[in-house]
MARVEX-652179 format. One record per residue (C-alpha): residue in one letter; y, x, z. Coordinates in nm, 2 decimals. Each point is the difference from the previous one (the first is absolute). Example, Ala and Ser with C-alpha at 12.3 -4.5 7.8 and 13.67 -1.06 7.14 Angstrom:
% residues 2
+------+--------+--------+--------+
! code !     py !     px !     pz !
+------+--------+--------+--------+
!    A !  -0.45 !   1.23 !   0.78 !
!    S !   0.34 !   0.14 !  -0.07 !
+------+--------+--------+--------+
% end
This chain:
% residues 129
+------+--------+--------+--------+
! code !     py !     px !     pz !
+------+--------+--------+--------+
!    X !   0.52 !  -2.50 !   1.91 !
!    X !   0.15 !   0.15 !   0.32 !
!    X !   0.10 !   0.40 !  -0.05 !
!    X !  -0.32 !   0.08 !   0.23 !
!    X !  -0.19 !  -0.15 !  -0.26 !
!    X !   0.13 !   0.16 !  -0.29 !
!    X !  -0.03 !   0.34 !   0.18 !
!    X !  -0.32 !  -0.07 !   0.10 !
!    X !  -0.14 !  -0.05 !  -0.37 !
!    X !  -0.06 !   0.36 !  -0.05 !
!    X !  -0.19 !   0.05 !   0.27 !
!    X !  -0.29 !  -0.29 !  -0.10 !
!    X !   0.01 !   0.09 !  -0.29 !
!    X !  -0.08 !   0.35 !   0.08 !
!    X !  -0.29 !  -0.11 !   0.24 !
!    X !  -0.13 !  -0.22 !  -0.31 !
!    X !   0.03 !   0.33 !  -0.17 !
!    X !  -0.19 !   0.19 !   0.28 !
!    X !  -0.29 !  -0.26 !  -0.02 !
!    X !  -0.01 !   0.03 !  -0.39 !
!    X !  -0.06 !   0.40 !   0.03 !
!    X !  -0.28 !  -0.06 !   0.26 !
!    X !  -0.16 !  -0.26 !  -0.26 !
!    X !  -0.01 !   0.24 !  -0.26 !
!    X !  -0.14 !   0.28 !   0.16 !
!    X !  -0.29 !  -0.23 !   0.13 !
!    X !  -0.04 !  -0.11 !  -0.34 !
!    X !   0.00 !   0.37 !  -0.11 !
!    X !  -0.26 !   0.10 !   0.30 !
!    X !  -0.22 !  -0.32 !  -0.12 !
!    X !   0.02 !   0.13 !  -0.35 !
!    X !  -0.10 !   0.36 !   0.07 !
!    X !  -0.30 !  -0.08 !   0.21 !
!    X !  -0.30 !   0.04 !  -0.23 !
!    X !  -0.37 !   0.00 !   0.11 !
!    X !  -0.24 !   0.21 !  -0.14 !
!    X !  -0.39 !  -0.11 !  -0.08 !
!    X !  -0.22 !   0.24 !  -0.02 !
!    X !  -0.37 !  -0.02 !  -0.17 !
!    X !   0.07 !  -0.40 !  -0.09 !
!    X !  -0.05 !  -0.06 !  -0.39 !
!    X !   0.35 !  -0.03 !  -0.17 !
!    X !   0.11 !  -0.40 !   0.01 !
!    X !   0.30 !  -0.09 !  -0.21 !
!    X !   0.29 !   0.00 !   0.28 !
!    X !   0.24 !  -0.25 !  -0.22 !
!    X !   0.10 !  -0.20 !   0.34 !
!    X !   0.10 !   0.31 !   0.11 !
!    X !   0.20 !   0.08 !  -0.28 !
!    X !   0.17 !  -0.34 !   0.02 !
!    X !   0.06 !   0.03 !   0.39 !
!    X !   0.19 !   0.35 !  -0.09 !
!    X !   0.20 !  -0.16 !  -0.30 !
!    X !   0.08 !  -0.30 !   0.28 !
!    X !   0.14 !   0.31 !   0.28 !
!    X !   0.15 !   0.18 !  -0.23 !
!    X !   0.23 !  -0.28 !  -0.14 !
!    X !   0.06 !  -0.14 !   0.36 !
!    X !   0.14 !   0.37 !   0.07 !
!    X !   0.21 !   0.00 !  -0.31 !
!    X !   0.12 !  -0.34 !   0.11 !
!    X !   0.06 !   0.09 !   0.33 !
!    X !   0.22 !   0.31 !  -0.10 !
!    X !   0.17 !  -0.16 !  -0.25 !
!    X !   0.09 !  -0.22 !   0.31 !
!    X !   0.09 !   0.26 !   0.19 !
!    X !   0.24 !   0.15 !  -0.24 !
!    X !   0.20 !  -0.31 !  -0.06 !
!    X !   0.03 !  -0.05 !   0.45 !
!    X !   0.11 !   0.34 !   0.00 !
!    X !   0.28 !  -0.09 !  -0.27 !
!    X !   0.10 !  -0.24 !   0.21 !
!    X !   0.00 !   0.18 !   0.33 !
!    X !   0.22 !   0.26 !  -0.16 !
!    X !   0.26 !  -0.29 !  -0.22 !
!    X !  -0.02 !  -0.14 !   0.34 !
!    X !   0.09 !   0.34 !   0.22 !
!    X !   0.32 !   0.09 !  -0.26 !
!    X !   0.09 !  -0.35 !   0.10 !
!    X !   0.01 !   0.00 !   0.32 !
!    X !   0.12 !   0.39 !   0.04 !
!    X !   0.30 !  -0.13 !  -0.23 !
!    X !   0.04 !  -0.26 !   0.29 !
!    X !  -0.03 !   0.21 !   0.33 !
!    X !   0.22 !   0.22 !  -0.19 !
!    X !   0.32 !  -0.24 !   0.00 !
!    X !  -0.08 !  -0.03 !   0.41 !
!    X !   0.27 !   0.20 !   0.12 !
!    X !  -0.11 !   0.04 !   0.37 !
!    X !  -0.18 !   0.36 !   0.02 !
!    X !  -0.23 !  -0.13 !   0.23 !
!    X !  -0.05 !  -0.36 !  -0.12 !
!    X !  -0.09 !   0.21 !  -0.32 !
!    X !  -0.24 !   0.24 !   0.14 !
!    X !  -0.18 !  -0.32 !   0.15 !
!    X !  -0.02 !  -0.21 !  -0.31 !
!    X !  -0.15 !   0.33 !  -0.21 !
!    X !  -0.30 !   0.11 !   0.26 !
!    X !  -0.11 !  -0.36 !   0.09 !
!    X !   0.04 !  -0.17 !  -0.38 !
!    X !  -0.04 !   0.36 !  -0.25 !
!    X !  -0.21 !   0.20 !   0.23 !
!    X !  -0.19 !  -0.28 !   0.20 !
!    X !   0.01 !   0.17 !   0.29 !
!    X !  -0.06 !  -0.19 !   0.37 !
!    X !   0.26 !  -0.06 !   0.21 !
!    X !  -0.13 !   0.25 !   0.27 !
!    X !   0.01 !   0.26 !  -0.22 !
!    X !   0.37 !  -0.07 !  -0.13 !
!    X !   0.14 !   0.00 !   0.37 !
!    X !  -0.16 !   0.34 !   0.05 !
!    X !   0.11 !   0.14 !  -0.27 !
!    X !   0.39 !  -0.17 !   0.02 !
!    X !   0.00 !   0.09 !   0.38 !
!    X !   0.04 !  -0.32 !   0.07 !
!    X !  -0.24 !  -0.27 !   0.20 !
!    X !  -0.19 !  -0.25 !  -0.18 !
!    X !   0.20 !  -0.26 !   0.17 !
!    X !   0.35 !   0.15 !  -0.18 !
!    X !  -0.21 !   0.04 !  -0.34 !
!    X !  -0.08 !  -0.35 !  -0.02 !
!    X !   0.33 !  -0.13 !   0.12 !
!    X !   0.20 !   0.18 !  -0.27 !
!    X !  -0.26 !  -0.05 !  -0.25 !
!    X !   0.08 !  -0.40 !   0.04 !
!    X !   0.36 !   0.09 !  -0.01 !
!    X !  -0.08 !   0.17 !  -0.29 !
!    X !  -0.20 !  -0.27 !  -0.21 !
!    X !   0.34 !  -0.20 !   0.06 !
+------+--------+--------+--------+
% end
């Protein structure tokens, strides 16, 4: 595995993460949507019963998911803080921690560096090296 790649691991799994969250609260929104039926005789609504027992356990299993991802984004983060930490180039440094901690596009880390995204991504491969 190249260092990009290992610096990069945060950053899927945080999208992973992201589409995890939007999963759940679609499962939640499909869970709290309940139609009402007004002046129909009272049927026994056991499939219904059973579909709710089915969303509720996906959502517990999708959380429980979740919480284990976001374990690993954060063992993950510590990790590679500890790493950017030993680069002893100030600006090599500030690279590494917006692109790989904070995720941040390159645009973005030129203009707030001063610098032009032409500079950025030339020290950032002098950086991965």
């Amino acid at each position: 595995m190249t260092a990009k790649e290992y610096l990069s691991q945060a950053y899927r799994l945080n999208q992973l993460a992201n589409t995890k969250m939007e999963q759940i609260e679609n499962l939640r929104a499909r869970s709290e949507k309940v139609t009402a039926s007004y002046g129909r005789e009272q049927v026994s609504h056991s499939r219904n019963a059973t579909s709710m027992e089915d969303t509720v356990v996906r959502i517990v299993a999708a959380q429980d998911d979740l919480n284990r991802q976001l374990s690993e984004i954060v063992r993950l983060q510590v990790e590679i803080s500890t790493l950017i930490d030993k680069v002893q180039n100030e600006n090599y440094s500030q690279i590494l921690t917006k692109r790989y901690l904070r995720f941040m596009p390159w645009k973005r880390i030129a203009s707030e560096m001063g610098y032009s995204r032409r500079w950025v991504l030339q020290k950032h491969g002098q950086a991965l090296e």
